[in-house]
C-alpha positions as CSV (number, residue, x, y, z in Angstrom):
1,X,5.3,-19.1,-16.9
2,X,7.7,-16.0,-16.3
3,X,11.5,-17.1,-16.7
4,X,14.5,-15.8,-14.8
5,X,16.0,-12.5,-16.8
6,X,19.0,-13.8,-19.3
7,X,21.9,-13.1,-17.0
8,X,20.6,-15.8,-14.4
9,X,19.7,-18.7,-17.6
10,X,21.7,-21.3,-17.9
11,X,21.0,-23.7,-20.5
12,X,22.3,-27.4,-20.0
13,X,21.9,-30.4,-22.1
14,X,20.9,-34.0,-20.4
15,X,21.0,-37.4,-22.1
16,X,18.8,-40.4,-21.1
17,X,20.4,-43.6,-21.5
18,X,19.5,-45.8,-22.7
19,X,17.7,-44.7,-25.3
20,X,14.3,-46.6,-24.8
21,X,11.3,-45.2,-26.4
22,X,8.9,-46.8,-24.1
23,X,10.5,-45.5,-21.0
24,X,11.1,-42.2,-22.3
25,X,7.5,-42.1,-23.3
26,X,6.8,-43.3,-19.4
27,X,8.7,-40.2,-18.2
28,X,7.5,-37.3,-20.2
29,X,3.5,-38.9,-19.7
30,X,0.5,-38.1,-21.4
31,X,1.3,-35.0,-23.1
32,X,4.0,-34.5,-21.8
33,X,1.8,-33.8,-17.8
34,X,5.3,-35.1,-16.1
35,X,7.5,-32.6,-18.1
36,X,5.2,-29.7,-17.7
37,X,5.0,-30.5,-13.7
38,X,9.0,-30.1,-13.1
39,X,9.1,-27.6,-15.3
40,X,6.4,-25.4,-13.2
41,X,7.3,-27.0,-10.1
42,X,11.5,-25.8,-10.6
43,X,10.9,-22.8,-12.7
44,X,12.7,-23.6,-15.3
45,X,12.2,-24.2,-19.3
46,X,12.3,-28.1,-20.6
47,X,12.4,-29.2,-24.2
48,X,13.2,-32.6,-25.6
49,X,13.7,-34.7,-28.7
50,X,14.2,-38.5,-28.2
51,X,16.4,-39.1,-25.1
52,X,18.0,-35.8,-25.3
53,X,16.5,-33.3,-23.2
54,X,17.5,-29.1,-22.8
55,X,16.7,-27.6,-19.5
56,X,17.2,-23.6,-19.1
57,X,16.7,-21.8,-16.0
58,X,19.0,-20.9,-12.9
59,X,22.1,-22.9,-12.8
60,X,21.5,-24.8,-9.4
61,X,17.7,-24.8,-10.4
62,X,18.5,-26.6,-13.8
63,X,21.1,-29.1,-12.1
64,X,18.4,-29.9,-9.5
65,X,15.6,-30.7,-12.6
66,X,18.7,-32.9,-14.1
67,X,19.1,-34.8,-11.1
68,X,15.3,-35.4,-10.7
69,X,15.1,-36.8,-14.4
70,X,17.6,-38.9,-14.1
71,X,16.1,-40.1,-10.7
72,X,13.0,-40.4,-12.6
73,X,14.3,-42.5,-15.6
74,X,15.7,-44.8,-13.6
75,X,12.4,-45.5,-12.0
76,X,10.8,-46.2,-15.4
77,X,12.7,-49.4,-15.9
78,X,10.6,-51.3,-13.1
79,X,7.6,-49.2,-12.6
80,X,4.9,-46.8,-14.8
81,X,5.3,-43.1,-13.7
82,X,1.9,-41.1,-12.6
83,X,1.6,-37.5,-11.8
84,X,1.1,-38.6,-8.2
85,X,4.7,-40.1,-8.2
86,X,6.1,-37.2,-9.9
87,X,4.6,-34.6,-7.3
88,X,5.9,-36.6,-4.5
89,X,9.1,-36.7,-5.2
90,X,9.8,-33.1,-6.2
91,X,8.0,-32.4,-3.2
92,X,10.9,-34.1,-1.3
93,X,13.9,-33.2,-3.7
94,X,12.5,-30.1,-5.6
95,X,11.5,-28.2,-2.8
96,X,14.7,-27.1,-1.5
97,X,16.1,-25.9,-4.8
98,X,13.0,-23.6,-5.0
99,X,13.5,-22.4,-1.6
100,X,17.6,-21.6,-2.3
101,X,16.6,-19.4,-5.1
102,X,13.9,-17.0,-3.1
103,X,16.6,-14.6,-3.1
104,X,16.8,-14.6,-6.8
105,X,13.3,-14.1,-8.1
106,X,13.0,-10.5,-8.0
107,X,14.8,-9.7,-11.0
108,X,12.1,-11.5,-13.5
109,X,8.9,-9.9,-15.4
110,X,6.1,-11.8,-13.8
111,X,3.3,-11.6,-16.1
112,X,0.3,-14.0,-15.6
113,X,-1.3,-15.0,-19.0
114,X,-5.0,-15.3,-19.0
115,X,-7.6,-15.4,-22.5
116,X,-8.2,-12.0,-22.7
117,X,-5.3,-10.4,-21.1
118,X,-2.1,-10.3,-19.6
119,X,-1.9,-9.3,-15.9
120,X,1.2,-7.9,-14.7
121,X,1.3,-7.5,-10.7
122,X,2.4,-4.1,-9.5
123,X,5.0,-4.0,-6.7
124,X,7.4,-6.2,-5.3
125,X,4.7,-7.8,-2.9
126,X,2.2,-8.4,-5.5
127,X,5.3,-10.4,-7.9
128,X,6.5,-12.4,-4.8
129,X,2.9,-13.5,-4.2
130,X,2.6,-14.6,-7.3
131,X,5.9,-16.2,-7.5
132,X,5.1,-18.1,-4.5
133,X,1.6,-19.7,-5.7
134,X,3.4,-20.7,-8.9
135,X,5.8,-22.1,-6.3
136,X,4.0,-24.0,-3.8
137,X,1.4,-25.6,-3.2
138,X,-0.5,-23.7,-0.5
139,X,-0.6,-20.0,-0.5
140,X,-2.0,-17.8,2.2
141,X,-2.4,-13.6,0.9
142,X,-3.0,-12.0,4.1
143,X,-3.9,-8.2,4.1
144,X,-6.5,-5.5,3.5
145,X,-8.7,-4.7,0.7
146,X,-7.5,-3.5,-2.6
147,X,-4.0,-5.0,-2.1
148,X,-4.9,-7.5,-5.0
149,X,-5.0,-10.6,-3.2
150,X,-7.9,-12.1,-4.8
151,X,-7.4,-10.5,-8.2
152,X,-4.1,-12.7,-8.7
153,X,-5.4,-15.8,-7.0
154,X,-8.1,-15.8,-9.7
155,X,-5.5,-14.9,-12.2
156,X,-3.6,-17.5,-11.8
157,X,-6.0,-20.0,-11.3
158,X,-7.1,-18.6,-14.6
159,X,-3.9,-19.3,-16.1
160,X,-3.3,-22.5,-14.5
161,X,-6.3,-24.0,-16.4
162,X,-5.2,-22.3,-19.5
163,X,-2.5,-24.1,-19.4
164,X,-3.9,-27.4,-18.0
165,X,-2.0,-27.8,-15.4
166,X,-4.8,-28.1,-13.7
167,X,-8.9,-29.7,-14.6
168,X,-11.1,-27.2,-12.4
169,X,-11.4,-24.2,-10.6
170,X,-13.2,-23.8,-6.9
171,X,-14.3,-20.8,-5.4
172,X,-15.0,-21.5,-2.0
173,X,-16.2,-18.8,1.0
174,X,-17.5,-19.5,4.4
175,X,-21.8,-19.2,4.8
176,X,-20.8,-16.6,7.7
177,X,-22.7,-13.1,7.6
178,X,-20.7,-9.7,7.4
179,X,-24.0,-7.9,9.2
180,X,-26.5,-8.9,6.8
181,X,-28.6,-12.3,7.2
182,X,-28.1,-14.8,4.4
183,X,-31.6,-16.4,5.6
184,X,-33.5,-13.5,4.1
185,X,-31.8,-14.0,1.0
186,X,-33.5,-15.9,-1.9
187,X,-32.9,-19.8,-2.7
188,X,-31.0,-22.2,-1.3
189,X,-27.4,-21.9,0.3
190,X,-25.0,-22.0,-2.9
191,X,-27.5,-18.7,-4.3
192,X,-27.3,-17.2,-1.6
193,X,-23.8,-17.2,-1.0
194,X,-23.3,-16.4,-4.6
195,X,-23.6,-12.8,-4.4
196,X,-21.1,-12.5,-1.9
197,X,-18.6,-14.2,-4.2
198,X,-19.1,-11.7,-7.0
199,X,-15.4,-10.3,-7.2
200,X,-14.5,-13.4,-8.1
201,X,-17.3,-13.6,-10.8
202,X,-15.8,-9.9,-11.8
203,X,-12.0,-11.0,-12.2
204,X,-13.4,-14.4,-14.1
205,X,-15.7,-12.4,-16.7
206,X,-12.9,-9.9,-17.2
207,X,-10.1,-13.0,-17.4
208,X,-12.1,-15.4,-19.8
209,X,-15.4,-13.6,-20.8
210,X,-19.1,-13.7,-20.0
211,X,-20.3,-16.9,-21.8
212,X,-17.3,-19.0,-21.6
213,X,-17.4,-18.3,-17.6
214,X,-21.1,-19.5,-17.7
215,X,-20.1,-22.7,-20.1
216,X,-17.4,-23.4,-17.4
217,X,-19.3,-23.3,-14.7
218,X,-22.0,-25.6,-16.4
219,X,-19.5,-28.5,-17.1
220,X,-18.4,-27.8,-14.0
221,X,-15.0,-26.9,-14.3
222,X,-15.2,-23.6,-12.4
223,X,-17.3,-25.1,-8.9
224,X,-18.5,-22.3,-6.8
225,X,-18.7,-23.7,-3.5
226,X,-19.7,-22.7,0.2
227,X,-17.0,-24.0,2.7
228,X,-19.5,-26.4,4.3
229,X,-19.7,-28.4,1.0
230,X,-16.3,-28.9,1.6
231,X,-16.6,-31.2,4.2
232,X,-15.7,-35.2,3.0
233,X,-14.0,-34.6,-0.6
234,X,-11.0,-35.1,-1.4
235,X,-9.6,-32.3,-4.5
236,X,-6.6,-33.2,-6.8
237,X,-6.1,-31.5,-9.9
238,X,-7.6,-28.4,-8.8
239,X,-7.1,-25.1,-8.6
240,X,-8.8,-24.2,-4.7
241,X,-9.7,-20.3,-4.1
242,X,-10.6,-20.0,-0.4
243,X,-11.7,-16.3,0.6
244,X,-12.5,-14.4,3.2
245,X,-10.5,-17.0,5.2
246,X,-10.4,-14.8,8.3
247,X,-14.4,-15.8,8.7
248,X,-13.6,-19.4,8.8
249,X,-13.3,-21.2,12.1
250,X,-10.2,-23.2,13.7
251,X,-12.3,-26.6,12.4
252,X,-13.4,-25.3,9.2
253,X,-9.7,-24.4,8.4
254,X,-8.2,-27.9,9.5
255,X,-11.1,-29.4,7.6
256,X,-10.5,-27.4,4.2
257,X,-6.7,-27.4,4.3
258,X,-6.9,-31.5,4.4
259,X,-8.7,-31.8,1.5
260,X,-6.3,-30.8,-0.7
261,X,-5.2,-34.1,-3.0
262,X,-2.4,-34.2,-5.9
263,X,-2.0,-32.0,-8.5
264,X,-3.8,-29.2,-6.7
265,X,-3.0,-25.6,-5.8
266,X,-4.9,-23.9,-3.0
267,X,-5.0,-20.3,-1.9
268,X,-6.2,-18.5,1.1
269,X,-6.6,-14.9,1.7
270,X,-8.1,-13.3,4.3
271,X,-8.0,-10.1,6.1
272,X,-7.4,-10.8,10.0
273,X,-8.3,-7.2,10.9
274,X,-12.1,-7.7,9.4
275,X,-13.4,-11.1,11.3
276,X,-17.0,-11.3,10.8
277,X,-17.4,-14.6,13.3
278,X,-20.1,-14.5,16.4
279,X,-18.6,-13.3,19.6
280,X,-16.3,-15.4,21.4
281,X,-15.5,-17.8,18.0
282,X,-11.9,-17.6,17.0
283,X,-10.4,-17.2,13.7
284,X,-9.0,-20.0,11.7
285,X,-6.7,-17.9,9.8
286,X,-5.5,-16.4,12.8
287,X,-4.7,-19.6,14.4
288,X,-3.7,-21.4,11.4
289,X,-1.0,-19.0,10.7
290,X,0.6,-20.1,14.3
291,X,0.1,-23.3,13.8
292,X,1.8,-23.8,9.8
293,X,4.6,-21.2,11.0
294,X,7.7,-22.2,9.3
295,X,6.3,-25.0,7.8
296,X,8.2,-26.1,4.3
297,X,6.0,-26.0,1.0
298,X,3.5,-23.3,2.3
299,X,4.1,-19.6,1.1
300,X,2.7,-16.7,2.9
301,X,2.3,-13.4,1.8
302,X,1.7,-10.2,3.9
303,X,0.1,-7.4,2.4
304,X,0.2,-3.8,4.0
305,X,-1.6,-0.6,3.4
306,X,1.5,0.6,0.6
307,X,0.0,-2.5,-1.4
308,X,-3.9,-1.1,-1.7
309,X,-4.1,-0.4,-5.6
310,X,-7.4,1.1,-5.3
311,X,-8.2,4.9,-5.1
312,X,-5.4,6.5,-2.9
313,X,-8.0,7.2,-0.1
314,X,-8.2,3.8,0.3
315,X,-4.9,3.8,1.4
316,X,-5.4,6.6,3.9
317,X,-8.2,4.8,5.4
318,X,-6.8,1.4,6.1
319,X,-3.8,3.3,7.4
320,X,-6.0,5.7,9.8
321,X,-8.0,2.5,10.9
322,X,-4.6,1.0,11.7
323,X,-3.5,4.1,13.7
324,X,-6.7,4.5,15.1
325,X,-6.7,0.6,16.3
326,X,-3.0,0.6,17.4
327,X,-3.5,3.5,20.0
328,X,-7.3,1.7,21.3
329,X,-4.9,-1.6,21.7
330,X,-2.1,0.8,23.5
331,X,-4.7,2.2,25.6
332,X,-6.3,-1.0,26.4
333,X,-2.8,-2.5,27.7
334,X,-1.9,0.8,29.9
335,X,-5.8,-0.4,31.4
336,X,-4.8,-3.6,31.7
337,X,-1.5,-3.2,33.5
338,X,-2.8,0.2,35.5
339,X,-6.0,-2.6,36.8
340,X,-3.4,-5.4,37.2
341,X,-1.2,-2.8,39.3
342,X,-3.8,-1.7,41.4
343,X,-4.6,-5.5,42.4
344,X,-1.4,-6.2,43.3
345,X,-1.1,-3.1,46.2
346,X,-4.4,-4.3,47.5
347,X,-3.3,-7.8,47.9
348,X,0.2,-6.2,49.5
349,X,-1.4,-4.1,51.8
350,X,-4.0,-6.8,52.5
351,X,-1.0,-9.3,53.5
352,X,0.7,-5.9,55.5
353,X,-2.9,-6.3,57.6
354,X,-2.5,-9.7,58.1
355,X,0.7,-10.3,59.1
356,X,0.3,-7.2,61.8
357,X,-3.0,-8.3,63.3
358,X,-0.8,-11.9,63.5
359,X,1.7,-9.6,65.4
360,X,-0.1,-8.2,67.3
361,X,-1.8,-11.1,68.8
């Protein structure tokens, strides 16, 4: 995990009293899983020896991981601690430290540690996207292609199971065709989904390598799934990939986003300017982005053309497609109001007639 540069650290030192061996060992869990969640959850670095524990970090970041051990601790005299408990409760007090130090993020490397190499995201969008899925967790990377959206959602996926702070990986994409028809493709519905999900294979083989991709995906760790096998599970401990969200439909987004259990991390990106859906279907990113506005523990990151890190035309050509779109919208309102306009003098000059045929009998 990045850390905040040196002239935002503060290192503080906690002690646990009393000193009880089997409650300590109750708060730190198995391998230390409850450690390792504040410590991703708040940011911040956590070591201990015995009962004495040293947090580093941001100061009100590090005070706020104090109070939640403590809170913590104090729970281990009646009752055993789980994961589950852990996550629920810096959901409700961990959440808003994170939140007051949005401001301060900016000034850190973020680096994301996979296998075979270390990814550092270009920009200030790219950081603060990933900054936020290490954050919260739901993430939504909304923008066009080549801003890196689903490079860094695999990355850190990548990195998440590195570090096992999660058990599996899912790659999941809705069945829906972008002008070709996946019933003249071979096999059944996972194969012939599969090519359409081969960025994801790309960023994997380049991430972790050819054969330990293929071992993962045999145990099953890394699941590549079509949306529709979705439906009826319930996924904790998981790191959940959803792409090409925009091609999903209002259900199919209510249904995905409520399968998310503890211990996971999901991520949506999408592109709402490239919908793929039948006429007359609506988007569930679209709507979903209306719907979650504002809502606390959800991050959402907006990508623009100035993000593409592909070949520089790319750029020109999302941002000609955006000009080009822009002035057809423009167009179609001055229609719109010019037809709306003209309705409403034949509907005065209708009532005109009216009232002097009344007149005039």
């Amino acid at each position: 995990m990045s850390q905040p540069s040196s002239q935002a650290n503060r290192i503080i030192t906690l002690t646990l009293e009393p000193n009880d061996p089997r409650r300590l060992a109750n708060l730190c869990g198995q391998r230390d899983e409850n450690l390792k969640l504040v410590e991703s959850r708040l940011g911040i670095t956590l070591r201990n020896r015995g009962n004495i524990f040293q947090l580093a970090g941001p100061m009100h970041r590090v005070k706020a991981a104090a109070n939640i051990l403590e809170h913590l601790y104090r729970e281990t005299e009646a009752s055993d601690l789980t994961p589950d408990t852990v996550h629920l409760f810096l959901q409700e007090s961990g959440q808003q430290a994170l939140e007051e130090d949005e401001g301060d993020s900016g000034d850190s490397e973020v680096l994301i540690r996979t296998p075979r190499t270390l990814i550092k995201p270009r920009g200030l969008n790219q950081q603060g996207y990933v900054q936020s899925i290490r954050s919260h967790d739901i993430n939504f990377g909304i923008g066009p292609a080549g801003t890196g959206k689903t490079y860094l959602a695999v990355a850190a996926a990548v990195e998440a199971l590195n570090q096992q702070e999660v058990r599996r990986i899912l790659l999941v994409r809705p069945a829906v065709e972008a002008g070709e028809k996946l019933g003249f493709l071979p096999g059944d519905l996972a194969q012939k989904i599969d090519p359409y999900l081969r960025p994801l294979y790309d960023a994997l083989y380049e991430m972790i390598g050819f054969e330990q991709v293929a071992k993962l995906i045999e145990r099953q760790v890394i699941e590549i799934a079509p949306l529709a096998y979705m439906r009826g599970r319930t996924l904790n401990n998981a790191f959940i990939i959803l792409d090409e969200s925009q091609n999903t439909t209002r259900e199919q987004m209510k249904m995905f986003l409520t399968r998310i259990g503890f211990g996971s991390t999901a991520i949506i990106t999408g592109d709402v300017t490239q919908v793929d859906l039948p006429r007359g279907q609506s988007s569930g990113l679209i709507q979903v982005l209306e719907v979650l506005k504002g809502t606390p523990g959800i991050g959402v990151t907006h990508f623009a053309a100035k993000d593409v890190v592909r070949h520089p035309l790319v750029q020109r050509i999302i941002e000609a497609y955006d000009s080009f779109e822009a002035d057809q919208e423009a167009a179609e309102r001055a229609r719109k109001e010019a037809r709306e306009q003209e309705r409403e003098t034949l509907r005065q000059e209708r009532r005109a007639r009216i009232d002097r045929e009344q007149g005039e009998s």
